[in-house]
mmCIF file of the N, C-alpha and C atoms, coordinates in Angstrom:
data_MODEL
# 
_entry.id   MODEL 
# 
loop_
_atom_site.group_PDB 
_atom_site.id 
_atom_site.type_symbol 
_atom_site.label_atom_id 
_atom_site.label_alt_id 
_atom_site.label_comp_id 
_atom_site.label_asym_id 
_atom_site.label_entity_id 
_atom_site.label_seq_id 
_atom_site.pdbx_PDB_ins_code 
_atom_site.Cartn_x 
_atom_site.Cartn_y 
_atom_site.Cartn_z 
_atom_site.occupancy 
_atom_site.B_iso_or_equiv 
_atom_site.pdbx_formal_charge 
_atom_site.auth_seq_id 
_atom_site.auth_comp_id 
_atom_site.auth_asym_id 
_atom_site.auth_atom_id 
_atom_site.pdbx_PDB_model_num 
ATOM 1   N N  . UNK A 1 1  ? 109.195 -15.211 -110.563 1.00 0.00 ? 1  UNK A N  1 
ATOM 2   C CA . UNK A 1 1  ? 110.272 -15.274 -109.592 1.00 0.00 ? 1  UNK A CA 1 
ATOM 3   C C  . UNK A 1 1  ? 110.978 -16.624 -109.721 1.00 0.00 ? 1  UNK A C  1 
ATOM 4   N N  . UNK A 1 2  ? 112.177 -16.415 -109.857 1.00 0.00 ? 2  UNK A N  1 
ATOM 5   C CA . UNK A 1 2  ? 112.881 -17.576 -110.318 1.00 0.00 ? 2  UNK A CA 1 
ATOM 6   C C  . UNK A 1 2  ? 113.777 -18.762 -108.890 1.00 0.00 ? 2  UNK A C  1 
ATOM 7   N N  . UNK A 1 3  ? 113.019 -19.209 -108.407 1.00 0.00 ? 3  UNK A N  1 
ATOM 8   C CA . UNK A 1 3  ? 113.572 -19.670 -106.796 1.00 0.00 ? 3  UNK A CA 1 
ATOM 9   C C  . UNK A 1 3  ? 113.855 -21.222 -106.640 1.00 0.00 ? 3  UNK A C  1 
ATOM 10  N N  . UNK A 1 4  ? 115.304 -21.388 -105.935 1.00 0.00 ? 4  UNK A N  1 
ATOM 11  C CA . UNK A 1 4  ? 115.738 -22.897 -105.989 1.00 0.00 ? 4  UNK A CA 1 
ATOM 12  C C  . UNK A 1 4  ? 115.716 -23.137 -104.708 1.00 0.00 ? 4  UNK A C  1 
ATOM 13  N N  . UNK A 1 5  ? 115.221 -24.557 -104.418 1.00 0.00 ? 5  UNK A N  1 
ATOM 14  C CA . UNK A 1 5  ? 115.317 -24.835 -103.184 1.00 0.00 ? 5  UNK A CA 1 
ATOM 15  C C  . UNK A 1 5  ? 116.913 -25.131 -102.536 1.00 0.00 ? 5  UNK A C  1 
ATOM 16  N N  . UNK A 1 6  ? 117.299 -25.261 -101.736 1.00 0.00 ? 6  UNK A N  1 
ATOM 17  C CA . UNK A 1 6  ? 118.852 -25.665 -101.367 1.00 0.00 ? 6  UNK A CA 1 
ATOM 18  C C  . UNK A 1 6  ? 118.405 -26.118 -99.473  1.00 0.00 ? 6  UNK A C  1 
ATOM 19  N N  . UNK A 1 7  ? 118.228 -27.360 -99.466  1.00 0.00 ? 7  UNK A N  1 
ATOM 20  C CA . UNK A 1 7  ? 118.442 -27.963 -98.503  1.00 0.00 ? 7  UNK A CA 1 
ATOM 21  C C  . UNK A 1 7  ? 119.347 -27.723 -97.546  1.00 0.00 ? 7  UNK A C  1 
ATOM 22  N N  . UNK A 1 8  ? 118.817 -27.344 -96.112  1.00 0.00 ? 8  UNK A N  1 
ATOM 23  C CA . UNK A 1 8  ? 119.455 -26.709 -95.111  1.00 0.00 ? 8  UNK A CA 1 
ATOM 24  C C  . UNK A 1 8  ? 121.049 -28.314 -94.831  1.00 0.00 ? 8  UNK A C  1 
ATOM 25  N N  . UNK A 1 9  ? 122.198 -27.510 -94.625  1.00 0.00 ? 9  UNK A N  1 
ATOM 26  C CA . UNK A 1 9  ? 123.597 -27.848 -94.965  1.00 0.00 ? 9  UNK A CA 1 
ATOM 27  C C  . UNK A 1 9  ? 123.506 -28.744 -93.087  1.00 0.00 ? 9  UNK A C  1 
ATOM 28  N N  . UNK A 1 10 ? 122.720 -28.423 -92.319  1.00 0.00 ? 10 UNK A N  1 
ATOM 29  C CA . UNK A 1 10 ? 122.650 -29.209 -90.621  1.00 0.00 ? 10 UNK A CA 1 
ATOM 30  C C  . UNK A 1 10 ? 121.506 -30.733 -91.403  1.00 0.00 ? 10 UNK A C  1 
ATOM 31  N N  . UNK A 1 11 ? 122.091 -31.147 -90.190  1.00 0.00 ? 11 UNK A N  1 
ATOM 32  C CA . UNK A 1 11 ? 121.412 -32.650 -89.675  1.00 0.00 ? 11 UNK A CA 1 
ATOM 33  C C  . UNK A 1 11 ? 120.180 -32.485 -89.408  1.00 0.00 ? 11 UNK A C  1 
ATOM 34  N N  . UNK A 1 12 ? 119.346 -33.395 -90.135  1.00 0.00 ? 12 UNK A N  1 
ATOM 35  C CA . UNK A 1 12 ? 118.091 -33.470 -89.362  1.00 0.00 ? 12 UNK A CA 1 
ATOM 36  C C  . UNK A 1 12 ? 117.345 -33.912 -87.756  1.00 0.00 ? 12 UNK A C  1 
ATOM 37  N N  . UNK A 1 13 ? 116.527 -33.930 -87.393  1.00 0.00 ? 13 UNK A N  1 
ATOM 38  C CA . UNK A 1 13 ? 116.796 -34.450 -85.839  1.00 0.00 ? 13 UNK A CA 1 
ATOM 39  C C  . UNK A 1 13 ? 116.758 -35.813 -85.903  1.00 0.00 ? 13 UNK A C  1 
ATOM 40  N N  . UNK A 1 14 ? 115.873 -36.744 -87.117  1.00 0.00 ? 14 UNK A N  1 
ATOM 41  C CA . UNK A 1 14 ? 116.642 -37.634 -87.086  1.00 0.00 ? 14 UNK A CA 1 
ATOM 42  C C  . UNK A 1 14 ? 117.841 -38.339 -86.801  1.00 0.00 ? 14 UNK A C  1 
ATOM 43  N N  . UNK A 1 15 ? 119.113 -37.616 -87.372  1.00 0.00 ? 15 UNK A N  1 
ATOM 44  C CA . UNK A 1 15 ? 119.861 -37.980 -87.861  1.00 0.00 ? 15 UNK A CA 1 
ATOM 45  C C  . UNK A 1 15 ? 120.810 -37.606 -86.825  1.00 0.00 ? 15 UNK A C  1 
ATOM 46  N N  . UNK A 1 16 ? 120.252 -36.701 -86.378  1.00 0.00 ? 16 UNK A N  1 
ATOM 47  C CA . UNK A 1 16 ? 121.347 -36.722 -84.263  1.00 0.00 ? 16 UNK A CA 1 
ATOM 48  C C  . UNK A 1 16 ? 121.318 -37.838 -83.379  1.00 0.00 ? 16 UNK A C  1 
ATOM 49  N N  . UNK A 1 17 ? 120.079 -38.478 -84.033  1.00 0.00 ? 17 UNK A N  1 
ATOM 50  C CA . UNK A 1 17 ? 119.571 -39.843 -82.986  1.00 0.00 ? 17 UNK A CA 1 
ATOM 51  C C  . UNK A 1 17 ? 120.668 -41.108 -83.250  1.00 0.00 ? 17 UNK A C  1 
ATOM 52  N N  . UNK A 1 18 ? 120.636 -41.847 -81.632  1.00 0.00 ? 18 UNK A N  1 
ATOM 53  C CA . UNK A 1 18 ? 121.643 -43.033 -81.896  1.00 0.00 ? 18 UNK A CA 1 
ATOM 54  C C  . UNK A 1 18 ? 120.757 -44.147 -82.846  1.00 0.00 ? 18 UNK A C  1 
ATOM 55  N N  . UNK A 1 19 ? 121.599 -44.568 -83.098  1.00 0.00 ? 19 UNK A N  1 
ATOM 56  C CA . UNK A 1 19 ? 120.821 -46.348 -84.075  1.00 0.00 ? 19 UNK A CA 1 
ATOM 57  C C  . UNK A 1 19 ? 119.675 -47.102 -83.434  1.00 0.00 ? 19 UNK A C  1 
ATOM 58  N N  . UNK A 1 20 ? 120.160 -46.712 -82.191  1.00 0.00 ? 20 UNK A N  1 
ATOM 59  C CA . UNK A 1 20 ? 118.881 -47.607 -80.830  1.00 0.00 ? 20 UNK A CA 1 
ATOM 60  C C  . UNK A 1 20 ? 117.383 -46.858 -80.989  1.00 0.00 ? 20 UNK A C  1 
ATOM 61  N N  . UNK A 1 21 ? 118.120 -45.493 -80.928  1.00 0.00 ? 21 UNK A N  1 
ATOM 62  C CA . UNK A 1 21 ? 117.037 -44.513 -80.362  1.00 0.00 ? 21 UNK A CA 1 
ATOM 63  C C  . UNK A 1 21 ? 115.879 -43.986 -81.885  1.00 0.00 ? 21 UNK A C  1 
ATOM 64  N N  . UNK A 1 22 ? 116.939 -44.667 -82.715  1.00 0.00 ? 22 UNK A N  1 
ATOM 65  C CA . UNK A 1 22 ? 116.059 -44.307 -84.436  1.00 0.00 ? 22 UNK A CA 1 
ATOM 66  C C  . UNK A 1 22 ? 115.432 -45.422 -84.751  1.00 0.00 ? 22 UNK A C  1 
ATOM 67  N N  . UNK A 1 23 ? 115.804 -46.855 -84.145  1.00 0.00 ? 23 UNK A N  1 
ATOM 68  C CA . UNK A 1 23 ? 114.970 -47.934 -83.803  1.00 0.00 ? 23 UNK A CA 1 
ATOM 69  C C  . UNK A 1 23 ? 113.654 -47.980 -83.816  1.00 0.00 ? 23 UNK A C  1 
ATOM 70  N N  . UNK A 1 24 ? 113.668 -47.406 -82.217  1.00 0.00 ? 24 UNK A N  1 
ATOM 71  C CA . UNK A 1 24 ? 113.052 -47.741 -81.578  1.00 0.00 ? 24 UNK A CA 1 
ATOM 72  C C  . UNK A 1 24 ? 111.763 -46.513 -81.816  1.00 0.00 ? 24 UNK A C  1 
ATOM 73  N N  . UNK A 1 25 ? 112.588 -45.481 -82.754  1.00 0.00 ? 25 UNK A N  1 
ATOM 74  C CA . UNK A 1 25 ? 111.221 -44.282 -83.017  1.00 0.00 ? 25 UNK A CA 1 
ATOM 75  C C  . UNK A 1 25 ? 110.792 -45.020 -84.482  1.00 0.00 ? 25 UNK A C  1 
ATOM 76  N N  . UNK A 1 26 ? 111.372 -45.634 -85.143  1.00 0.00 ? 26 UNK A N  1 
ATOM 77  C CA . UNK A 1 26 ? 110.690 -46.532 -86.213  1.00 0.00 ? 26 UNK A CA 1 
ATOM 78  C C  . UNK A 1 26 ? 109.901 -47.606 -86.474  1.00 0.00 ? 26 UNK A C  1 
ATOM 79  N N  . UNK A 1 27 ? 109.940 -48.052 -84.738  1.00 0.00 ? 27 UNK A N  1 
ATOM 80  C CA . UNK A 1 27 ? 109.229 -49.478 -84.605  1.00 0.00 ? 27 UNK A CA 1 
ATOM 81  C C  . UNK A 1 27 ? 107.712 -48.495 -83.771  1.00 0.00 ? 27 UNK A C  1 
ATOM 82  N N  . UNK A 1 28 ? 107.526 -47.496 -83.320  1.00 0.00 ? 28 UNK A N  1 
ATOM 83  C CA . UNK A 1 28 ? 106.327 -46.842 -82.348  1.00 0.00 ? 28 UNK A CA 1 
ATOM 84  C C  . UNK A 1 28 ? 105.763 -45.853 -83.672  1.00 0.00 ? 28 UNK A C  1 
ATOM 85  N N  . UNK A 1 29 ? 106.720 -45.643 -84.881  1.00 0.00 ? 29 UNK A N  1 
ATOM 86  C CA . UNK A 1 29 ? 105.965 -44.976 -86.141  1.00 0.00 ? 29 UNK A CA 1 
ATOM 87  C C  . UNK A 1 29 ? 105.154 -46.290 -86.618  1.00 0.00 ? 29 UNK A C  1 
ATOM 88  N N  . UNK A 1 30 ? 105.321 -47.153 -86.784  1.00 0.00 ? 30 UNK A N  1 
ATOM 89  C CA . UNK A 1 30 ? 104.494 -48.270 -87.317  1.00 0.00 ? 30 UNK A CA 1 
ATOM 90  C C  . UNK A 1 30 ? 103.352 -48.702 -86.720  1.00 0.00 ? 30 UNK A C  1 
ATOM 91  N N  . UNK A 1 31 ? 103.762 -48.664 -85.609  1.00 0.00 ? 31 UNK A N  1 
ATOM 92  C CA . UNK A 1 31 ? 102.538 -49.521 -84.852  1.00 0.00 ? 31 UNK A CA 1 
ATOM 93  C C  . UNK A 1 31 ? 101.754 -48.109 -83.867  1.00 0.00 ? 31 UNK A C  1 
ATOM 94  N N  . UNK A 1 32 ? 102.311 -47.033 -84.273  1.00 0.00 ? 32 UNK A N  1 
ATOM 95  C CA . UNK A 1 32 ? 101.175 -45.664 -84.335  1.00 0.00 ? 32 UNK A CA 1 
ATOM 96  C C  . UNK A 1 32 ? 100.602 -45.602 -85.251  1.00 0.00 ? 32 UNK A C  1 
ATOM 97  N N  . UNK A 1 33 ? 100.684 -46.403 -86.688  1.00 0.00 ? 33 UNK A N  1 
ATOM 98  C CA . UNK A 1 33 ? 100.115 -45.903 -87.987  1.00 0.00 ? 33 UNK A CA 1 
ATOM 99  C C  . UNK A 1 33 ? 100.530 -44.729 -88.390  1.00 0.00 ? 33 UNK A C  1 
ATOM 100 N N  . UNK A 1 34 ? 101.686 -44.171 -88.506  1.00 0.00 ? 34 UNK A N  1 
ATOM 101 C CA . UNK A 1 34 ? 102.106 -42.631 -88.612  1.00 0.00 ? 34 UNK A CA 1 
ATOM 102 C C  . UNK A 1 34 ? 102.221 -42.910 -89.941  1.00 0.00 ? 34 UNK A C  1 
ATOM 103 N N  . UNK A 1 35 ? 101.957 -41.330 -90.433  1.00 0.00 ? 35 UNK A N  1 
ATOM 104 C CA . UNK A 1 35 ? 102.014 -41.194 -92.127  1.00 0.00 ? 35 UNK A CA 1 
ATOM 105 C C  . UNK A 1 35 ? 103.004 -42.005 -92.497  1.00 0.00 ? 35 UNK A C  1 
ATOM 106 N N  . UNK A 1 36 ? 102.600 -42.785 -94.224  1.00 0.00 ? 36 UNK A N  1 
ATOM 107 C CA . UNK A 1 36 ? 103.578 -43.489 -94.685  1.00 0.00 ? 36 UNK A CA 1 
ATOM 108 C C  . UNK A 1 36 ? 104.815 -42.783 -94.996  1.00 0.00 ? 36 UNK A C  1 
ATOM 109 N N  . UNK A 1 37 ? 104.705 -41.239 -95.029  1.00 0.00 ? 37 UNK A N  1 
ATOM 110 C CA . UNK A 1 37 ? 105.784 -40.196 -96.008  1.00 0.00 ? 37 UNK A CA 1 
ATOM 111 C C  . UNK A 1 37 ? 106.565 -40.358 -94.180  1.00 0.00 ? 37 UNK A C  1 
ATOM 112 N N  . UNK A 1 38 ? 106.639 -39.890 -93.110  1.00 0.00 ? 38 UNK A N  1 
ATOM 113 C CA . UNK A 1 38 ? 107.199 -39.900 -92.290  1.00 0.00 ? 38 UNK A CA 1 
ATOM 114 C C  . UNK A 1 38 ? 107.817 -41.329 -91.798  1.00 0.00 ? 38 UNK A C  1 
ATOM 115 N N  . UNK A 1 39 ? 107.252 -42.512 -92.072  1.00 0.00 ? 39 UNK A N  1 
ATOM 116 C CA . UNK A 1 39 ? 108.068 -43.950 -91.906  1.00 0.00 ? 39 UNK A CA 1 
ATOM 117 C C  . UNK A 1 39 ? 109.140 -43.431 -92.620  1.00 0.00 ? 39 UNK A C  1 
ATOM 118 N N  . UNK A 1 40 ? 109.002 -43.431 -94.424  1.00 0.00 ? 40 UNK A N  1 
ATOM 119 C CA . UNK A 1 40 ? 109.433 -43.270 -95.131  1.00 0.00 ? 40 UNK A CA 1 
ATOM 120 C C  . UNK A 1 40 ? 110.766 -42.171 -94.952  1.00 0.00 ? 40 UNK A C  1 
ATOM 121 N N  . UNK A 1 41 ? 110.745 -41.383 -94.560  1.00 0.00 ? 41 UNK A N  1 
ATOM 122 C CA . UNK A 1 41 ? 111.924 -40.395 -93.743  1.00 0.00 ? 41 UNK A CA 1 
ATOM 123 C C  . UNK A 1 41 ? 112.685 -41.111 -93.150  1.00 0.00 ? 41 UNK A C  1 
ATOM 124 N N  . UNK A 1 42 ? 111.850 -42.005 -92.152  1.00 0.00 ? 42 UNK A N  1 
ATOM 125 C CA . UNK A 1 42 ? 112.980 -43.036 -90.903  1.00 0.00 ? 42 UNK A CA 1 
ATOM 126 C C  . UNK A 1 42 ? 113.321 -43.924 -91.837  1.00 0.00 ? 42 UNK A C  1 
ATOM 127 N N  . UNK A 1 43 ? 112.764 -44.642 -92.548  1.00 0.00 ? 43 UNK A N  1 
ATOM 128 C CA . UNK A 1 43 ? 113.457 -45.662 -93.646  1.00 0.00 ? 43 UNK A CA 1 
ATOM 129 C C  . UNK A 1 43 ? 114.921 -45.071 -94.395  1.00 0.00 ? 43 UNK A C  1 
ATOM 130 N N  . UNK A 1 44 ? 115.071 -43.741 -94.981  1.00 0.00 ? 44 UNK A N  1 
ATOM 131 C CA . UNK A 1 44 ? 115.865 -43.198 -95.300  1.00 0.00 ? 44 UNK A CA 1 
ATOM 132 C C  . UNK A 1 44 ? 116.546 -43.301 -94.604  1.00 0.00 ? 44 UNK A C  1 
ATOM 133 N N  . UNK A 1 45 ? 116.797 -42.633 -93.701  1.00 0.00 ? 45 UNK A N  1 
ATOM 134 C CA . UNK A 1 45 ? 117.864 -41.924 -92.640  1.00 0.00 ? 45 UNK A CA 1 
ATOM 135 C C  . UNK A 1 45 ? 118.639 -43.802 -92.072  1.00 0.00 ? 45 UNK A C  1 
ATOM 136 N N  . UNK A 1 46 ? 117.701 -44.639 -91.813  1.00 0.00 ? 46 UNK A N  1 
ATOM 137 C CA . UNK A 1 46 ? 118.103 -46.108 -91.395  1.00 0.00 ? 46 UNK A CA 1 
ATOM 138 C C  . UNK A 1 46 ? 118.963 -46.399 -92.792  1.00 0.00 ? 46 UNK A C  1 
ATOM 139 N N  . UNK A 1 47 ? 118.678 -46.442 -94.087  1.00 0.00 ? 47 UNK A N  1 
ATOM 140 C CA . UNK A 1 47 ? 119.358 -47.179 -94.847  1.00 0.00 ? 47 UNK A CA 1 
ATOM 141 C C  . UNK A 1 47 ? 120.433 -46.426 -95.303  1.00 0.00 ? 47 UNK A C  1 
ATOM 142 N N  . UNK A 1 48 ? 120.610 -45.301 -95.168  1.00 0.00 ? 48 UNK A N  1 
ATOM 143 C CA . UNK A 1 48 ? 121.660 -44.213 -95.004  1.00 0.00 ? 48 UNK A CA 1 
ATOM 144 C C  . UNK A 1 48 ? 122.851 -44.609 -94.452  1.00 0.00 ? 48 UNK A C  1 
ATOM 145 N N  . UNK A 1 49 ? 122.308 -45.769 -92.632  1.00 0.00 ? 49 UNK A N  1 
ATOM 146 C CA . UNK A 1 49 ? 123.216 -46.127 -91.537  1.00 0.00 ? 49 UNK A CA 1 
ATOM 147 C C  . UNK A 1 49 ? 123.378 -47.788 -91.811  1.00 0.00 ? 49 UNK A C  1 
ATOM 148 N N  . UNK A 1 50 ? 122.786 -47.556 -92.748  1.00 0.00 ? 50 UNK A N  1 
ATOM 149 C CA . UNK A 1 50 ? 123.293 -49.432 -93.302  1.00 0.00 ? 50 UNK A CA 1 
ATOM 150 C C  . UNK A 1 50 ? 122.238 -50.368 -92.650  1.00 0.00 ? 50 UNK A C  1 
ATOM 151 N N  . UNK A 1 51 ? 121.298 -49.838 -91.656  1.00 0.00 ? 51 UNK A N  1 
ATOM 152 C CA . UNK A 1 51 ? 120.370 -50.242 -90.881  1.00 0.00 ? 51 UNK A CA 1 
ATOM 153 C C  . UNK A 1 51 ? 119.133 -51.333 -91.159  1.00 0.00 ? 51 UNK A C  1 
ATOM 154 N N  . UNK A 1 52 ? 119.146 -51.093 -92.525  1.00 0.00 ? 52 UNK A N  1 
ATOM 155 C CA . UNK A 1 52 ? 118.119 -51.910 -93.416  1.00 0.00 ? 52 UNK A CA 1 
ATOM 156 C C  . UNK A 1 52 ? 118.947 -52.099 -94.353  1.00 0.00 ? 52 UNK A C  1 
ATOM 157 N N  . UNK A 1 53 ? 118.002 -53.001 -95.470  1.00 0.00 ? 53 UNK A N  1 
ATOM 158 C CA . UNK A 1 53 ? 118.740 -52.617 -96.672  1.00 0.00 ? 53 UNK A CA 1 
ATOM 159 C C  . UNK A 1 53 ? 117.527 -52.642 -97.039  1.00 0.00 ? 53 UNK A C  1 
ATOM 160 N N  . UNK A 1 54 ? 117.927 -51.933 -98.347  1.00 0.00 ? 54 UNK A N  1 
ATOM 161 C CA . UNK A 1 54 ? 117.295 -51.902 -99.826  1.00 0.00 ? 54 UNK A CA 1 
ATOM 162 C C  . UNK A 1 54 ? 116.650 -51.913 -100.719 1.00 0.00 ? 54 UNK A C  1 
ATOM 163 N N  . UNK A 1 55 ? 115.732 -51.591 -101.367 1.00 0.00 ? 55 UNK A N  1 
ATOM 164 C CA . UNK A 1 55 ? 115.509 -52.359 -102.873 1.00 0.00 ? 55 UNK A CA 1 
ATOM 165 C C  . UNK A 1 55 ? 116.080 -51.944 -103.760 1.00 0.00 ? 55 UNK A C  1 
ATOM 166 N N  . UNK A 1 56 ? 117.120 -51.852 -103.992 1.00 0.00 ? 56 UNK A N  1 
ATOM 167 C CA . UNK A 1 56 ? 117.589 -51.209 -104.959 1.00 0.00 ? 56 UNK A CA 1 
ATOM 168 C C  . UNK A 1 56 ? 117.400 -52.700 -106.497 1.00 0.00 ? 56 UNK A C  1 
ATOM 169 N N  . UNK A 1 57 ? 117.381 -52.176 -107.136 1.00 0.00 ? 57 UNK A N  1 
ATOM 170 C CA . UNK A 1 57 ? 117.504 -53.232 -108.535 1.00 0.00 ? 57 UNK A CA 1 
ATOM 171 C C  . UNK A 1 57 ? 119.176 -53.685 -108.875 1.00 0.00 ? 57 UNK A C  1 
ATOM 172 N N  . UNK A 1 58 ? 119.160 -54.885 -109.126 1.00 0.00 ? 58 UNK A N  1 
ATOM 173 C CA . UNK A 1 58 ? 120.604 -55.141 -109.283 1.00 0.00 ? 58 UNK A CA 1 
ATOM 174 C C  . UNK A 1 58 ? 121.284 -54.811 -110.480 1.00 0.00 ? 58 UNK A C  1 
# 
């Protein structure tokens, strides 16, 4: 069976959240110890909003 994934075209619930409110769920993922793959989601979605930056290589 030959099957492609295609990422749903809506917002994640992340990504409905204000800058404050994605904050402040990124600073209670840390200091909950929440999976690194789920920080890692909020890290995205933050550097997405310019919120962090980077590692990108220069």
């Amino acid at each position: 069976m030959n099957y492609q994934f295609h990422p749903s075209p809506r917002p994640s619930s992340l990504e409905l959240l204000s800058n404050e409110q994605l904050l402040n769920i990124y600073e209670m993922a840390v200091e909950a110890k929440a999976s690194p793959d789920f920080i890692e989601i909020i890290k995205n979605v933050m550097s997405g909003r310019n919120l962090i930056e980077t590692d990108k290589p220069d």
